[in-house]
Each structure stands twice: as structure tokens, then as C-alpha cells.
C-alpha positions as CSV (number, residue, x, y, z in Angstrom):
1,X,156.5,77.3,49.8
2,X,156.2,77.3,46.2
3,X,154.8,81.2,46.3
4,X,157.9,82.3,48.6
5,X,160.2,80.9,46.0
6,X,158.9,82.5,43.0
7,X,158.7,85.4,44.9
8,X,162.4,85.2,46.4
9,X,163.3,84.6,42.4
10,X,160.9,87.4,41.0
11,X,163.1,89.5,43.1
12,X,166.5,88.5,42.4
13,X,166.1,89.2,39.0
14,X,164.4,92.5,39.9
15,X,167.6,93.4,42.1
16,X,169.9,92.3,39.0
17,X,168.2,94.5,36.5
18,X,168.0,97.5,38.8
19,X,171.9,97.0,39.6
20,X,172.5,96.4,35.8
21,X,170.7,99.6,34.9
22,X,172.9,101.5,37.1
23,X,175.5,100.4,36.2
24,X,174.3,101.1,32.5
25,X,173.8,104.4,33.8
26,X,176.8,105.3,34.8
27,X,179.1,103.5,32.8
28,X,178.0,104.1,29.2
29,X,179.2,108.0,29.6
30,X,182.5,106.9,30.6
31,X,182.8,104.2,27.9
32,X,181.0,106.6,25.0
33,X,183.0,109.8,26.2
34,X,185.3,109.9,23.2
35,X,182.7,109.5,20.7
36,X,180.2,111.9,22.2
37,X,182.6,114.6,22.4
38,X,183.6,114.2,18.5
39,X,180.2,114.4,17.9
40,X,179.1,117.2,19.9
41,X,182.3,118.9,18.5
42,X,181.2,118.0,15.1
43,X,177.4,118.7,15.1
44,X,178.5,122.1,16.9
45,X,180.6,123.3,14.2
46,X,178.5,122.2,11.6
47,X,175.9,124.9,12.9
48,X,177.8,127.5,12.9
49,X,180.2,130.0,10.8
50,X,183.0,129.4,13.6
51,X,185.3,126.8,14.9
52,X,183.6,125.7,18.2
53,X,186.1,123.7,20.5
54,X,186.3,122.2,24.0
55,X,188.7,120.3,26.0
56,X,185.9,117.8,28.0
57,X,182.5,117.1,28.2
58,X,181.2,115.6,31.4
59,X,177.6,113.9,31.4
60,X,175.8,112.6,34.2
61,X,172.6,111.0,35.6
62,X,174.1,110.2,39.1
63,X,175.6,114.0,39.9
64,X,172.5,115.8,40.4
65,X,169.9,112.7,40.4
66,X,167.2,113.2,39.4
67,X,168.4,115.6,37.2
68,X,170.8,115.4,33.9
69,X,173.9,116.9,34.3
70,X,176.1,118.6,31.7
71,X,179.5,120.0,31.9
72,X,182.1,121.5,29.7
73,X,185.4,122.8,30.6
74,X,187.5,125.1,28.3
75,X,185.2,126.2,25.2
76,X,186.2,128.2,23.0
77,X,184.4,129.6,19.6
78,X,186.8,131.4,16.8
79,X,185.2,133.2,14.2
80,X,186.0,132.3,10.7
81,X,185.8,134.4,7.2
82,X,185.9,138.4,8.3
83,X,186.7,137.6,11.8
84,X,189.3,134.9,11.5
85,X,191.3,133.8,14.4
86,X,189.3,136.2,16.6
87,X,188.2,134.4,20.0
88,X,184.6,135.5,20.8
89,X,184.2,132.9,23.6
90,X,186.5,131.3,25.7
91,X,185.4,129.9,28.7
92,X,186.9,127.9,31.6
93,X,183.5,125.8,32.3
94,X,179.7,125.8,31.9
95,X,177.5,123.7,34.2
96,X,174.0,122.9,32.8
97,X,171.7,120.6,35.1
98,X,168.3,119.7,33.2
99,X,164.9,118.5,34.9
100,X,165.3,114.9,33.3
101,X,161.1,113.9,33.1
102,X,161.0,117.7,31.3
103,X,163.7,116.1,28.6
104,X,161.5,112.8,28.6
105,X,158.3,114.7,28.4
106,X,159.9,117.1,25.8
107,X,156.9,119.5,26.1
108,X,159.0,122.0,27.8
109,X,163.0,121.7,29.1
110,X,163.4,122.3,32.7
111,X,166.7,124.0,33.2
112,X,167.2,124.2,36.9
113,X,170.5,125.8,36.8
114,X,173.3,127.4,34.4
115,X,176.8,128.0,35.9
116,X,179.2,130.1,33.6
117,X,182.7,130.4,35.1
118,X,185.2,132.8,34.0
119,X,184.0,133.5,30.3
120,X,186.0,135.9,28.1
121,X,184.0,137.0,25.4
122,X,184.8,139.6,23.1
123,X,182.3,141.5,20.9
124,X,183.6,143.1,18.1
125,X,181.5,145.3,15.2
126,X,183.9,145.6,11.8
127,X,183.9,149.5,10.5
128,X,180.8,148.0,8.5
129,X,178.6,146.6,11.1
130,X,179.0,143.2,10.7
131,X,179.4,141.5,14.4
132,X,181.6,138.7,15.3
133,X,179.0,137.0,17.2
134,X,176.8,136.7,14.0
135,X,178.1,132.8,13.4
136,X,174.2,130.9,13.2
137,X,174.6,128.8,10.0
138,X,171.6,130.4,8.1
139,X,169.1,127.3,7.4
140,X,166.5,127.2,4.6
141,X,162.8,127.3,6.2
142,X,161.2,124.1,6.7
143,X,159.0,122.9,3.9
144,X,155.1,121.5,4.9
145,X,153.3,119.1,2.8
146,X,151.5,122.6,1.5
147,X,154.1,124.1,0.2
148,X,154.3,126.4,3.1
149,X,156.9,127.0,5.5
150,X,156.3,125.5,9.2
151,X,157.2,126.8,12.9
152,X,158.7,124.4,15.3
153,X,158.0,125.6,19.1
154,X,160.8,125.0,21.7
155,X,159.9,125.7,25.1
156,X,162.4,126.3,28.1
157,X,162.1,127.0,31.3
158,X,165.2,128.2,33.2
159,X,165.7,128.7,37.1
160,X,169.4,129.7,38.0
161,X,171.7,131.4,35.8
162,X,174.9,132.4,37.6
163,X,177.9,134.2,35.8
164,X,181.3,134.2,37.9
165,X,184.7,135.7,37.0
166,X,183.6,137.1,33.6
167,X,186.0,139.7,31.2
168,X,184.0,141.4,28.7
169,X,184.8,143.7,25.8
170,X,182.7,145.1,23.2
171,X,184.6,147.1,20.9
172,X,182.4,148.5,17.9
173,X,184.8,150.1,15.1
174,X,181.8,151.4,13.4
175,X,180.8,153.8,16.3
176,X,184.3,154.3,17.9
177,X,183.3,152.5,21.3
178,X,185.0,150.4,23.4
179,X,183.6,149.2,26.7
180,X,185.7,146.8,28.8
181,X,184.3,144.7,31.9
182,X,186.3,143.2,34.4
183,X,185.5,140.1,37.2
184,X,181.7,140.4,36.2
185,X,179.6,138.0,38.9
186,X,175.7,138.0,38.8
């Protein structure tokens, strides 16, 4: 009787931390939501000569379990500098879902799928070939313990990549072209 009890006890307390890590799982999003979207709105825009901006960011272990779930709805990037005020991106919603054992692993990222719905992204060249789209923050190369610069590898894997609803132009003043896409779906 004494081996039943333990046992009966051993997994109670099994039960109550699998139902407290769930609820850990999907509570914590909703509680940090606020605070992950400043910072994803801050490390975003620190990376880049633009002002990156997005109404909501939706993250999620329970959506596509196993799988990590991303999600952002309105995005818009507006160049700064030469191209200020023009909107190169604006986007309704972007749907990432991520492999989560790749993420864990970190050897290589599993994306199973990538959902862009009705971008509007417009590609401009200036008269002197400078492109709007040319907002990477420029980094200094990573110093080794030589002296010598060193590589970092990042390795991706990606699935499904669906576009729907997308309006492109690429206007190039340089070469007098203009190209115009409308309701683009791959």
C-alpha cells in the first residue's frame, strides 16, 4: 500500500507540473505581449536605416504544436535619409511557423511555412542608383582572438513560402523604368 501511495503522489505532482507548464506556455505570451513587441520594434529598427513598425505580434506554442508560431499584422518599413517617408513595405500580415526542436537544436532552423498576405512593396532606384531597399545597418566585422575577422554560419531550411494579394512596383529613375504588378499570388 505504501508503493501505491507514493506512486498515486509521484503522479499528482507530475499532473500539476505538466498542467502548470502549459499554462506557462500559453500564458506568458499573453502576459509579455507588450514588452515583446517594444522590443522586437526596438531591436528591428536599431538594424536597420528605416523606421520598421507593426501593429501586433502574435506568438504561439499551442497554434501549430509542435511547431513555433509567429505572426504579424500590419508592417510597415519607411526609409529614412534619401528616401524619407517613402514606404517600401507595407504588409497586412506575415505568418512564420518554425520546426521548434530545429530552434532548440539551433544547428539549422526549420521553417515549415511563410505566409505573406497582401504586401505592397515599392522599389525605388534614385537618378543615382542608390535603392530604397538598401536599409541593412552596415556592422563592423567580428574581431577573433587573432586579430582576424570571423564567419558566423546560419543555416535555414525553408518548406512553404506562399505570397497572396501582393502590389508591386519597381520604379528605377536611373534607367527610366517602371514596372507595376498587381494581385501577385505564388
Amino acid at each position: 500500500p505504501s508503493i501505491l501511495r507514493c506512486l498515486k503522489l509521484f503522479l499528482k505532482i507530475l499532473a500539476g507540473i505538466i498542467v502548470v507548464l502549459v499554462l506557462l506556455i500559453v500564458l506568458l505570451p499573453v502576459i509579455f505581449k507588450g514588452e515583446l513587441i517594444e522590443l522586437a520594434k526596438k531591436e528591428l529598427n536599431k538594424n536597420v536605416n528605416a523606421t520598421v513598425d507593426f501593429r501586433e505580434i502574435d506568438v504561439s506554442l499551442i497554434k501549430n504544436f509542435p511547431n513555433f508560431s509567429l505572426g504579424i499584422e500590419k508592417l510597415t518599413v519607411v526609409g529614412k535619409g534619401e528616401f524619407e517617408n517613402d514606404t517600401l513595405a507595407s504588409i497586412d500580415e506575415i505568418n512564420v511557423v518554425v520546426d521548434l526542436m530545429s530552434v532548440i537544436s539551433g544547428s539549422q532552423y526549420d521553417i515549415r511555412r511563410v505566409a505573406i498576405n497582401s504586401p505592397d512593396i515599392r522599389i525605388r532606384i534614385n537618378e543615382f542608383g542608390k535603392a530604397n531597399y538598401d536599409i541593412a545597418v552596415k556592422d563592423e566585422p567580428a574581431q577573433s582572438e587573432t586579430g582576424g575577422t570571423t564567419e558566423t554560419s546560419f543555416n535555414v531550411g525553408l518548406r512553404h513560402f506562399t505570397i497572396s494579394g501582393a502590389h508591386l512596383i519597381y520604379e528605377d529613375l536611373e534607367s527610366n523604368t517602371l514596372l507595376e504588378i498587381t494581385d501577385l499570388n505564388t
